[in-house]
N, C-alpha and C positions, 0 to 999 in steps of 0.2 A: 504494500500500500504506500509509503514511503518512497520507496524509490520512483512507485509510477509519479510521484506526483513532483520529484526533484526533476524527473525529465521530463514532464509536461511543463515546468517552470522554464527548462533549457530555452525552449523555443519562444519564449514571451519576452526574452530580454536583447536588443538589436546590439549585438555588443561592435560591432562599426563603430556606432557613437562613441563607444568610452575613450576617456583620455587614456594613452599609454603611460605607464607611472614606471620608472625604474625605481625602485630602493636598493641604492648598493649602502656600502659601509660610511659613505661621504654623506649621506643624506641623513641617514641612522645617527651619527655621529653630532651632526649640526642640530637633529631632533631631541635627541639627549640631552644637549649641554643646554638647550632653551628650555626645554622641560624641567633641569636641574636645576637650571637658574631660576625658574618663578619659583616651584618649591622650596628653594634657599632661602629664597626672599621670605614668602610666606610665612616659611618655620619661622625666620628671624623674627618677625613683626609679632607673631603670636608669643613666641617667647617674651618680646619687650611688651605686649602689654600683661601678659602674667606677671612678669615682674614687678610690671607698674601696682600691680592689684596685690600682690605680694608683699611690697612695700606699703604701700598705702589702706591694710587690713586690720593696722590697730589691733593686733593682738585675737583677731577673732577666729577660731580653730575653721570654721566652715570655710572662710574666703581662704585662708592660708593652706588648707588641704586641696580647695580648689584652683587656687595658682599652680599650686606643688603638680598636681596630676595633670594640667594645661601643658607644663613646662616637660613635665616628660613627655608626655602624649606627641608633644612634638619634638621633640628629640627622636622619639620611635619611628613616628612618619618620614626624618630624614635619615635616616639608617637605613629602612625599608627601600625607600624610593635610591639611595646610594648601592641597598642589594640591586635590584630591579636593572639598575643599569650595569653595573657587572654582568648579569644575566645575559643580559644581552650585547653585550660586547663581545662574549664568550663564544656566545651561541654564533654572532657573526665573523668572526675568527673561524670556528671548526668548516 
């Protein structure tokens, strides 16, 4: 049932029109380091306002555990997105 229905789809799509797209390593590479950089940014800006809220929580356990977990949370998300690109650098190497 499946499959009839991936090659009934074959024929519905004019593929003439599509753009030709290469992705080599040069394009991958440019796509990474811009994706790297907003996420950079990102983290940084979340970080400094944790900090801000951090500092500015007056001693209250609620806001200062929720700085605390902001500030790792994105720590974690730039680790993650630093594996992620490894990954695929890797993958485009072999």
């Amino acid at each position: 049932m499946i499959t009839s229905i991936f090659v009934f789809a074959q024929g519905l799509v004019n593929t003439s029109s599509l753009p030709n797209v290469s992705a080599d390593k040069g394009t991958a590479d440019k796509a990474l380091t811009i994706l790297f950089s907003v996420v950079g940014a990102m983290a940084f800006l979340i970080v400094l306002i944790a900090s801000i809220n951090y500092v500015t929580s007056r001693g209250e356990p609620d806001k200062i555990s929720r700085s605390r977990n902001t500030i790792i949370y994105a720590m974690i998300g730039v680790v993650v997105s630093a594996l992620a690109v490894g990954i695929v650098n890797y993958v485009l190497k072999a």
